[in-house]
VOGU-3710 file (C-alpha; in Angstrom, 3 decimals, decimal comma):
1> xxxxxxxxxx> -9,467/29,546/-10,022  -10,230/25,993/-11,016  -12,756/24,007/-8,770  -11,332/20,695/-7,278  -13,665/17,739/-7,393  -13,546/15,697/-4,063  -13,789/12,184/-4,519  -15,378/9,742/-1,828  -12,542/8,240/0,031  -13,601/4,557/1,970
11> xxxxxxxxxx> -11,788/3,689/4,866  -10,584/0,004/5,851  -13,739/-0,146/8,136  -15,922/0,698/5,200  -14,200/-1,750/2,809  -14,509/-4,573/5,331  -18,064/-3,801/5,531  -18,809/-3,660/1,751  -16,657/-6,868/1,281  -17,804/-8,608/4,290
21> xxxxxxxxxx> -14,801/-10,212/5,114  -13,074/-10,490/7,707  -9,986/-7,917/8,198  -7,347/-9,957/7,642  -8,439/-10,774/4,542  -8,829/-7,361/3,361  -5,230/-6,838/4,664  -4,119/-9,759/2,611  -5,773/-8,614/-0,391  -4,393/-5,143/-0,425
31> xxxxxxxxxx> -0,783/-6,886/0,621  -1,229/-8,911/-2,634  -2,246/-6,016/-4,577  -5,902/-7,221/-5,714  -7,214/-4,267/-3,816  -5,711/-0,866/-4,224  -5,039/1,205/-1,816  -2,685/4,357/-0,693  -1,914/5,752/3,062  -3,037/9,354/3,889
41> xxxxxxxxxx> -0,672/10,298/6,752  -0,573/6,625/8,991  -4,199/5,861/7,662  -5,022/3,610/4,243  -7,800/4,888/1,995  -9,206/3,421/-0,996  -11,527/4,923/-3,677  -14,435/2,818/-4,036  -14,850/2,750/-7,698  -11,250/0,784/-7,647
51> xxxxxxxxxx> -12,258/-1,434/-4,971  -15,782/-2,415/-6,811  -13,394/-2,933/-10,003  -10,949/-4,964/-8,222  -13,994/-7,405/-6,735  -15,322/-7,978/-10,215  -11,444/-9,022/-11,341  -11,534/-12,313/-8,486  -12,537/-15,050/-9,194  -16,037/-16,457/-7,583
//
């Protein structure tokens, strides 16, 4: 049977604390769609290779 890889998921916590900004912010971000995102069950997860991705797309 085939192996699954299993990828590094970040939490909002975690993103806010890679980011540092505050978590409305982050909220706002992923609301606009500059930071991708998807809910497991009632909780948001992001994979950080899209998140570090999506921070080199802004603008300084």
């Amino acid at each position: 049977m085939a192996e699954r890889k299993h990828r590094e998921l970040w939490t909002i916590k975690e993103v806010i604390e890679y980011l540092r900004l505050p978590k409305s912010t982050v909220n706002l971000y992923v609301a606009q769609g500059k930071i991708p995102s998807f809910k497991v069950g009632r909780h948001r997860r992001f994979i950080p290779e899209e998140v570090e991705k999506a921070v080199r797309k802004m603008p300084a």
